[in-house]
C-alpha positions as CSV (number, residue, x, y, z in Angstrom):
1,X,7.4,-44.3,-24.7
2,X,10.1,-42.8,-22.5
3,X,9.9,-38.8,-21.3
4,X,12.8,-37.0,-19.6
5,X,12.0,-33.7,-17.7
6,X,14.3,-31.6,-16.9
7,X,14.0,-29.4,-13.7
8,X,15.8,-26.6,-12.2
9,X,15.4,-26.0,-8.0
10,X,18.2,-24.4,-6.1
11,X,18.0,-22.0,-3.4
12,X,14.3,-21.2,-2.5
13,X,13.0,-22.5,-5.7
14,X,13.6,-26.5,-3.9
15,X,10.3,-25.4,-2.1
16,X,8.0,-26.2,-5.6
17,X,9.5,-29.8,-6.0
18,X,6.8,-31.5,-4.2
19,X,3.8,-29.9,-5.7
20,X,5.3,-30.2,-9.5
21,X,6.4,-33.6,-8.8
22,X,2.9,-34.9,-7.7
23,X,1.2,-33.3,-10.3
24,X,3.5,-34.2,-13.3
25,X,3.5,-37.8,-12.0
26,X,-0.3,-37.8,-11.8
27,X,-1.5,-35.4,-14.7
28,X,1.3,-35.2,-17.7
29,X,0.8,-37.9,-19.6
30,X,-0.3,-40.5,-16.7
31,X,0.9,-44.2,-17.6
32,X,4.0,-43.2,-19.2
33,X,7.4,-43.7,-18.5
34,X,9.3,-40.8,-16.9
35,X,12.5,-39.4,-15.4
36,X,13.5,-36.6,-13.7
37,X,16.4,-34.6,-14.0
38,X,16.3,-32.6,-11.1
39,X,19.8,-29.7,-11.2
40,X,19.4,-28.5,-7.2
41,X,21.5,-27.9,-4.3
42,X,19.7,-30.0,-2.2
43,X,20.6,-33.8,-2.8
44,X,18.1,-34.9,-0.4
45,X,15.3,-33.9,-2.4
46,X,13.9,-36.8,-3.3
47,X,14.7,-40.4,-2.9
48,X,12.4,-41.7,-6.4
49,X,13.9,-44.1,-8.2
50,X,13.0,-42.0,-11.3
51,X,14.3,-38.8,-9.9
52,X,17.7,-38.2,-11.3
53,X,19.4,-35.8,-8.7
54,X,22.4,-33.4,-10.6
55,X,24.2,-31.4,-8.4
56,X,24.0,-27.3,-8.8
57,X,25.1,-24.4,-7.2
58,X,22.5,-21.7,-6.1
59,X,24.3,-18.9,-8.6
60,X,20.8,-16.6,-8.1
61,X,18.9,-15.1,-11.3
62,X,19.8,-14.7,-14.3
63,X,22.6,-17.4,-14.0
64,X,20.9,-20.4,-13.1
65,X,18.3,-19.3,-15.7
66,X,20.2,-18.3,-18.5
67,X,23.2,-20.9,-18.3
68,X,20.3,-24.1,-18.6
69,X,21.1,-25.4,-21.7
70,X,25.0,-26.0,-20.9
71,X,23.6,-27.5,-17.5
72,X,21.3,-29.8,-19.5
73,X,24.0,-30.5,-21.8
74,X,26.1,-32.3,-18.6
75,X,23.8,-35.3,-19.2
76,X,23.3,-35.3,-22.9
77,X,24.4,-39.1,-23.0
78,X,21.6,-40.0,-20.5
79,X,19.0,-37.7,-22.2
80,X,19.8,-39.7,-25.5
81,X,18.5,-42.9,-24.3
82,X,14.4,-41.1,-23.9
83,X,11.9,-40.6,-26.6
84,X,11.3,-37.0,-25.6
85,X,12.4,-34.6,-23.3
86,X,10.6,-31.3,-21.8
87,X,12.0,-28.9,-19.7
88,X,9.8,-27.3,-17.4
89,X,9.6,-24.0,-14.9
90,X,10.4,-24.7,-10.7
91,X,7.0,-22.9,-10.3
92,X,4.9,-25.2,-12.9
93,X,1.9,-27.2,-11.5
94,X,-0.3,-29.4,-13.4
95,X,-4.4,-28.9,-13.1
96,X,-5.9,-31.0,-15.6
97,X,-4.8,-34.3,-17.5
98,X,-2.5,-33.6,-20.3
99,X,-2.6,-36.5,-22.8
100,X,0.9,-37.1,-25.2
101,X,-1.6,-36.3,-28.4
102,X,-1.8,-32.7,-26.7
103,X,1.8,-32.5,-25.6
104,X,3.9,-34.6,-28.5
105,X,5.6,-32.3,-31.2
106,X,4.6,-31.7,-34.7
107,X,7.0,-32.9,-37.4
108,X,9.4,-30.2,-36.5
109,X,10.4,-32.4,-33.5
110,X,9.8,-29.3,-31.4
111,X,7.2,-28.1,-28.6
112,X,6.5,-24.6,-27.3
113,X,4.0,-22.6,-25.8
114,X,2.5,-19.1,-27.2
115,X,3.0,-16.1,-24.1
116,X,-0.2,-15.6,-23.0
117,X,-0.3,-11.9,-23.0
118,X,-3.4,-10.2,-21.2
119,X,-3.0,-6.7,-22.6
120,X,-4.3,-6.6,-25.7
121,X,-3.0,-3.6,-27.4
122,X,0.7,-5.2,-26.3
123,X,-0.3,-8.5,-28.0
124,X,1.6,-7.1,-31.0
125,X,4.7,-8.5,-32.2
126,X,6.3,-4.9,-31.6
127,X,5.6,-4.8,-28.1
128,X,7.3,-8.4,-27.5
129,X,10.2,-8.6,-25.6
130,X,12.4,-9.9,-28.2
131,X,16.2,-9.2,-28.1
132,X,17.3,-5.9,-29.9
133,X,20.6,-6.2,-30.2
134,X,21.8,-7.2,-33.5
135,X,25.1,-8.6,-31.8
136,X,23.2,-11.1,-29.7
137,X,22.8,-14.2,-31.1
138,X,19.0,-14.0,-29.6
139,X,18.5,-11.1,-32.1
140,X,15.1,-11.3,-33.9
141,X,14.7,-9.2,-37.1
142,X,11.7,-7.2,-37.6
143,X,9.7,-7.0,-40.9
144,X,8.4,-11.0,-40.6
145,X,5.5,-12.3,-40.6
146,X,4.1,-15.0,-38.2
147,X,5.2,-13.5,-35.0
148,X,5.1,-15.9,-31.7
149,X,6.4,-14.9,-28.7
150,X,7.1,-18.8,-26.7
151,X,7.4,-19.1,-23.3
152,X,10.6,-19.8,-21.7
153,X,9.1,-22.2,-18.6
154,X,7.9,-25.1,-21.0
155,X,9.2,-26.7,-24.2
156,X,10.2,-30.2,-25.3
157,X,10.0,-32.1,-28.4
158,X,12.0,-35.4,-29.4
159,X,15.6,-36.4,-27.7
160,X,16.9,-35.8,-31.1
161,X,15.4,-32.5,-32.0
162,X,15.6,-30.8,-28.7
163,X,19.0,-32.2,-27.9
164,X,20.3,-29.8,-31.2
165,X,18.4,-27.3,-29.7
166,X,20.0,-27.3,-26.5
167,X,23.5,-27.8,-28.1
168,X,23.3,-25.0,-30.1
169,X,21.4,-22.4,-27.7
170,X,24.2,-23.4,-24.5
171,X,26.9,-22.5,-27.5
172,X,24.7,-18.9,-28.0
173,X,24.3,-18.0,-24.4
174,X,28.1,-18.4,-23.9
175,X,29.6,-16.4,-26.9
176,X,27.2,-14.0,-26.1
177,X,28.2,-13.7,-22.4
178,X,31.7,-13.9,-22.9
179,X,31.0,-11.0,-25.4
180,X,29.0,-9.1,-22.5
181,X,26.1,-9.2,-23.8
182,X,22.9,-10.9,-21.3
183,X,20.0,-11.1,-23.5
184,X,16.6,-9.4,-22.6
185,X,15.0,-12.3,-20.7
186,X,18.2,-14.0,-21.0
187,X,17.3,-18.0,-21.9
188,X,13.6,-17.2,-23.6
189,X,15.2,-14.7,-25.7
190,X,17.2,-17.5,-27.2
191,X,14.9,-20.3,-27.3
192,X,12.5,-17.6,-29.0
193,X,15.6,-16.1,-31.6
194,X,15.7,-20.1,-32.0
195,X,11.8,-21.0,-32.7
196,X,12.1,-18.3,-35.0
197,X,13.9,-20.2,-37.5
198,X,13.0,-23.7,-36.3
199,X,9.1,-23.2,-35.6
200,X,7.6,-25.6,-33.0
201,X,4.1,-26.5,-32.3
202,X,2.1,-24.4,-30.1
203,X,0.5,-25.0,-27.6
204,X,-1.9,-22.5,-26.2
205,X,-1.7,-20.6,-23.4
206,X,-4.0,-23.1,-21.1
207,X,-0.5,-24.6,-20.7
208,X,1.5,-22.0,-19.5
209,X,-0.6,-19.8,-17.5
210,X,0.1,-17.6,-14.7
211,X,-1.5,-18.8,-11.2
212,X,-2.5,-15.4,-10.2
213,X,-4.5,-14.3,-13.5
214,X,-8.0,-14.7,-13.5
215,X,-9.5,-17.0,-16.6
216,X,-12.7,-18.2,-17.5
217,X,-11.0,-21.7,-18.1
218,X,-9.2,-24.3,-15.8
219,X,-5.7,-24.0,-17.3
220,X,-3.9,-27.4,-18.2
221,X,-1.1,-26.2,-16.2
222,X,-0.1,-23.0,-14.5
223,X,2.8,-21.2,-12.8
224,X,2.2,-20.8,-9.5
225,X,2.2,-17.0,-8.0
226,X,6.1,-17.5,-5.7
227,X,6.0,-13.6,-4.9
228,X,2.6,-14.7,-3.2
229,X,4.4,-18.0,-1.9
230,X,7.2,-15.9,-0.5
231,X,8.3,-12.1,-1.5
232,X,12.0,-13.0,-1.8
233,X,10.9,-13.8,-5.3
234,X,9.7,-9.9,-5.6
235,X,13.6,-9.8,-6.1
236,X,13.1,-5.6,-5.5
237,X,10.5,-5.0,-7.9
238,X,7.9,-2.5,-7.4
239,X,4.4,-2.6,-8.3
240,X,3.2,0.8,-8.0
241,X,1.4,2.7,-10.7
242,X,4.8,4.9,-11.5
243,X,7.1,1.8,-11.9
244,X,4.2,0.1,-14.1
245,X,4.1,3.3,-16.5
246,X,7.6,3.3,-16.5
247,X,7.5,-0.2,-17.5
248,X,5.2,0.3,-20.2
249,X,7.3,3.8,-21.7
250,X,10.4,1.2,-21.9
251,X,8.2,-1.3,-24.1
252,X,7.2,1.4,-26.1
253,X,11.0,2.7,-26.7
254,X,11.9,-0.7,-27.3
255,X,9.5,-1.4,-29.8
256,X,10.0,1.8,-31.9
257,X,14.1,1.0,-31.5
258,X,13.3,-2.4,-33.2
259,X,12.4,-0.7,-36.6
260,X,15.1,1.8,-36.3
């Protein structure tokens, strides 16, 4: 069996590579073989002979985020040759041993992992942060059933299956941007708007968890805390008590907006 990750580290983010890279190679999936796709500015990164270095300009957020899937796309005919490919977040470190019969997809060919929400009362599918706008191609419809909000810093599933996924989504992202439209959280909007329709297994939010939360669990895999590592990642953002109730007032206009 044969696994292709695919990595994104330009800029400041080149500082997780080590950390990820060790723990991948020691805890996801151990004994299998696996390459890395690594899109970064910095071509001395690593000199592994199954790290896979693609050059990539340092664009800053949301371009290097929400443009992956046409990045990814650049080595399609390598990707092709693997089993399965997962993409996973600059910030992701491993903590336990992940074994393939926890990671492997389901017969949708597909992987993805449930948003582990902490607020309870915004646990709702009302209060996700699904794209509004009905002239995205990221749109979600209310009125379902079987909400899951999937988070956009880890999801795989077989070369075949993710490989469609990628074509289409680096299609969606473009039309929408030359139509100037950015969705919500740009990328996991559309991989969301996608696992919508094409429903992936889920893995639970031991696998996707943020470093700084407290748990009563040692997660499988967490995303470390960069603001902590380094406040450039703050990117402006302000965590006082006003700009978190104004935070919440816009998740509550957005969610009554979605059944209007």
């Amino acid at each position: 069996m044969r696994i292709a990750i695919l990595y994104i580290c330009t800029g400041r983010y080149n500082r997780f590579w080590e950390g990820f890279y060790q723990s991948c190679e020691e805890k996801f999936v151990p004994g299998t073989e696996k390459h890395y796709f690594v899109f970064t500015d910095d071509m001395g990164l690593s000199d592994a002979t199954n790290v896979h270095l693609q050059y990539k300009q340092c664009e800053g957020f949301p371009k290097d985020s929400l443009f992956r899937f046409e990045m990814f796309m650049r080595v399609k005919e390598e990707l092709e040759k693997f089993d399965y490919i997962y993409f996973l977040n600059s910030n992701a470190e491993f903590r336990q041993v992940v074994t393939a019969d926890e990671i492997l997809p389901d017969a949708s060919g597909l992987v993805g992992a449930d948003w582990p929400g902490k607020r309870k009362p915004l646990h709702k599918p009302m209060f996700f942060p699904y794209e509004r706008n009905k002239a995205s191609k990221a749109y979600v419809a209310p009125f379902g059933k079987d909400y899951h909000y999937y988070m956009g810093g880890i999801n795989g599933g077989t070369s075949e299956a993710f490989l469609k996924m990628i074509s289409t989504l680096a299609q969606n992202t473009r039309d929408d941007y030359d139509r100037g439209i950015v969705a919500l959280v740009h990328d996991e909007s559309h991989i969301n708007s996608y696992f919508r329709h094409h429903k992936p297994r889920s893995l639970s939010p031991e696998y996707c968890w943020p470093e700084e939360w407290p748990s009563d669990f040692i997660p499988k895999m967490v995303f470390r805390d960069k603001v902590r590592l380094d406040s450039y990642f703050n990117k402006g953002r302000s965590r006082s008590m006003a700009a978190q109730m104004k935070k919440l007032v816009k998740s509550i206009r957005r969610a009554i907006a979605w059944y209007i």
